[in-house]
LOMIRO-898077 format. One line per 8 residues: for each residue z, x, y of N, C-alpha, C. Coordinates in pm, 1 decimal, decimal comma. Atoms other than C-alpha are relative to their C-alpha. Last residue first. Layout:
N
Z/X/Y/Z/X/Y/Z/X/Y | ... $
***
This chain:
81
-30,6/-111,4/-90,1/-2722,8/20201,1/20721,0/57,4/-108,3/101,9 | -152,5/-51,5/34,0/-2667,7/19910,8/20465,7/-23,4/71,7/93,9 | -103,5/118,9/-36,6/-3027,0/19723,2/20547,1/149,7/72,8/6,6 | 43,7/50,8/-145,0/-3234,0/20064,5/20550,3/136,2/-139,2/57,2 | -79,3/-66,6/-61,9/-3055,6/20125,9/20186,0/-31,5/-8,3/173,1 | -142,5/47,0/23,9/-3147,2/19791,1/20061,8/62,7/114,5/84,7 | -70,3/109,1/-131,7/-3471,6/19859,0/20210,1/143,6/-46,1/-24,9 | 7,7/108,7/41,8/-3571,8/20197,7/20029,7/85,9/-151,7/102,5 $
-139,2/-10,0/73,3/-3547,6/20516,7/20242,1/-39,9/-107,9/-29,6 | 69,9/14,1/95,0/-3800,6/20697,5/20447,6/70,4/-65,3/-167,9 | 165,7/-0,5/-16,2/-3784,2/20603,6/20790,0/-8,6/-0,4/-135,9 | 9,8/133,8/1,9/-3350,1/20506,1/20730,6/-215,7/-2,7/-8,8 | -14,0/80,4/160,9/-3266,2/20837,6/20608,7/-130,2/-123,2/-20,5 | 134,6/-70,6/59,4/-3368,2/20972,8/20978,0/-32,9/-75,0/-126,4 | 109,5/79,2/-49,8/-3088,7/20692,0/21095,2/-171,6/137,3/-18,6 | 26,4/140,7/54,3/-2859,2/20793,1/20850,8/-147,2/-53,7/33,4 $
42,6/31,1/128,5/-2879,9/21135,8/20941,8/-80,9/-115,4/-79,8 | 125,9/-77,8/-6,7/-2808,8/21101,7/21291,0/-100,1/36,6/-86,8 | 96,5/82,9/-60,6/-2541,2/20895,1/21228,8/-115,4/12,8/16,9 | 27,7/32,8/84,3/-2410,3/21190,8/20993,5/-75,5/-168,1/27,3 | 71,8/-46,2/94,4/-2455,2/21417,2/21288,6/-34,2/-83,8/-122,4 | 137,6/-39,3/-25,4/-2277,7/21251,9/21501,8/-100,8/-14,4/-15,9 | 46,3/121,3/3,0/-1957,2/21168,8/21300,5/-146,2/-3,0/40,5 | 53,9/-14,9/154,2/-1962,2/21563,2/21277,1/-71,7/-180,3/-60,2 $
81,2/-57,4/72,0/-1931,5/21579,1/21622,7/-93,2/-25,1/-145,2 | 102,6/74,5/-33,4/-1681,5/21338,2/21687,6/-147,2/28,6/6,4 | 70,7/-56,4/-104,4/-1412,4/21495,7/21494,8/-181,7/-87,3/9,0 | -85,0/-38,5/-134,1/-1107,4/21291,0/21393,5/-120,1/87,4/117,9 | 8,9/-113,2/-14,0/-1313,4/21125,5/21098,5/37,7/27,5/175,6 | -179,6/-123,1/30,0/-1074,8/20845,8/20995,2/-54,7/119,3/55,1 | -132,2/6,3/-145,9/-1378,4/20606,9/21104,0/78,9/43,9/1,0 | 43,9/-3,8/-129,7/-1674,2/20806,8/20939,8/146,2/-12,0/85,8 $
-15,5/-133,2/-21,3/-1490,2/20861,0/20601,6/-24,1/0,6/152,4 | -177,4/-50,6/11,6/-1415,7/20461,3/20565,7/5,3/136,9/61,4 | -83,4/41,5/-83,7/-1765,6/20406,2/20610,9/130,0/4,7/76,1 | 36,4/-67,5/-164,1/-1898,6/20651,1/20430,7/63,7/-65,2/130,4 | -120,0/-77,4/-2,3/-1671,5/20492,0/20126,9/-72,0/141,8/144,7 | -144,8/26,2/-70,8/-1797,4/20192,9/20202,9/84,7/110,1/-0,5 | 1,5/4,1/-77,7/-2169,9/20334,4/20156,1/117,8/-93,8/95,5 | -16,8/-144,7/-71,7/-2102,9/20480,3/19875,4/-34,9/-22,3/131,2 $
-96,7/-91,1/-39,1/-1959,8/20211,0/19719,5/-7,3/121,2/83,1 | -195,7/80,8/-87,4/-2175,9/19928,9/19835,3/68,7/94,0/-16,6 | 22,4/-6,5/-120,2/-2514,8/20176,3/19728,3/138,6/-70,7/46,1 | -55,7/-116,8/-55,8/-2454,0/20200,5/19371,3/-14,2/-14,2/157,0 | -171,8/68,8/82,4/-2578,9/19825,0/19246,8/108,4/122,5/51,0 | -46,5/63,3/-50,9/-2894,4/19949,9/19506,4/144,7/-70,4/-44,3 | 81,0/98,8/8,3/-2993,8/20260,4/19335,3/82,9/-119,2/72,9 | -61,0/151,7/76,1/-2825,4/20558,5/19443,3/-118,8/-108,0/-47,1 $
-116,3/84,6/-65,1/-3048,0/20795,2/19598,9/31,1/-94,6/-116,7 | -90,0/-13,2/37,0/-3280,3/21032,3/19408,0/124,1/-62,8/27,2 | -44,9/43,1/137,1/-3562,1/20923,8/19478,2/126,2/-14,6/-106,4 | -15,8/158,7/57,2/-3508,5/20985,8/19806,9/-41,6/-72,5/-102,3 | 137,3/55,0/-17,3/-3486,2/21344,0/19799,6/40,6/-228,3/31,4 | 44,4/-12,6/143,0/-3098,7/21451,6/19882,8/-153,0/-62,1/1,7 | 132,3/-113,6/19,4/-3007,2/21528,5/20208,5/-104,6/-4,1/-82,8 | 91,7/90,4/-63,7/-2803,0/21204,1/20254,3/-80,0/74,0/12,3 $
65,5/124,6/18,3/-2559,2/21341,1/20007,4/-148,2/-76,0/-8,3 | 146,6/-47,3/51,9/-2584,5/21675,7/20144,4/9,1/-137,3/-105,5 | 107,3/-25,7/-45,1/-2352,1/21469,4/20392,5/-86,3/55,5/-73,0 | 15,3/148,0/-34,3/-2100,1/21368,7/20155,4/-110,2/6,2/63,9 | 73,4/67,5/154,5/-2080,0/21684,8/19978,8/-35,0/-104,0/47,7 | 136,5/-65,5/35,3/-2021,6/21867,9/20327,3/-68,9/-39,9/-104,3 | 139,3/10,6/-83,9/-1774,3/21629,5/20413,3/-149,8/66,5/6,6 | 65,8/127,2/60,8/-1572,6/21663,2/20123,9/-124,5/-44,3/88,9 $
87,4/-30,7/67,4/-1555,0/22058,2/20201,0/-35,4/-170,6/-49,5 | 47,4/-35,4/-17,0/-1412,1/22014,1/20537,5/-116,9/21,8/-126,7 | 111,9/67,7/-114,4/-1176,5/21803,9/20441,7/-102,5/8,8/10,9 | 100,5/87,1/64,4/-1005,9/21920,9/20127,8/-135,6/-66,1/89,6 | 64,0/-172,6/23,9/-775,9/22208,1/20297,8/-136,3/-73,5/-53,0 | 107,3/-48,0/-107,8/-648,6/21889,4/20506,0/-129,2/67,4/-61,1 | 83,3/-129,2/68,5/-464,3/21728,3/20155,9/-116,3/36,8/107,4 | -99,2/-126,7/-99,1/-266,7/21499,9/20391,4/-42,2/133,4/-51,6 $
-125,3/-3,2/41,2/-285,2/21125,4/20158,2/75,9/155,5/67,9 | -83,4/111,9/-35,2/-597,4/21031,9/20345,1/153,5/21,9/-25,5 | 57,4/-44,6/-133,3/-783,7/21363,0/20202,5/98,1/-57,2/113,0 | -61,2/-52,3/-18,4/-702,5/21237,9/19868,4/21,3/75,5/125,4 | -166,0/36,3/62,7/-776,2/20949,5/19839,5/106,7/90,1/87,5 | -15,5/99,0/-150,8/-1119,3/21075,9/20015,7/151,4/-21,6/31,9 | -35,8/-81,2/-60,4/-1102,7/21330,5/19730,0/13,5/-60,1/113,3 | -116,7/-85,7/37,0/-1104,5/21075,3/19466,6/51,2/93,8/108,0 $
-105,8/90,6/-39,7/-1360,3/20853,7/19636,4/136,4/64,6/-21,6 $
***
């Protein structure tokens, strides 16, 4: 969220690498995901990242993600995608 902040506030050089943490995010096993009391923030703060993101590409991709996520992913997180 910190680097989002900061991202928003004009820090460019930050971009490219928040997005890559954000996405190996959704890489991660699925055990390892949030648990559901964790899931609202990180999935408002995907939110947020998606619609500021300028390239449409990358948005994409992390749709693309989601919806792989979504086959093997607990239902709270199925419901939030």
């Amino acid at each position: 969220t910190l680097i989002y902040q900061l991202i928003s506030k004009g820090y460019v050089k930050l971009e490219d690498r928040f997005y890559r943490v954000l996405y190996q995010l959704l890489l991660t096993s699925p055990k390892s995901l949030p648990h559901s009391s964790q899931l609202t923030g990180f999935f408002a703060l995907l939110y947020k990242a998606l619609r500021a993101d300028k390239s449409t590409d990358r948005v994409v991709a992390f749709v693309h993600r989601l919806l792989q996520r979504c086959l093997f992913a607990q239902e709270a997180f199925v419901c939030a995608s």
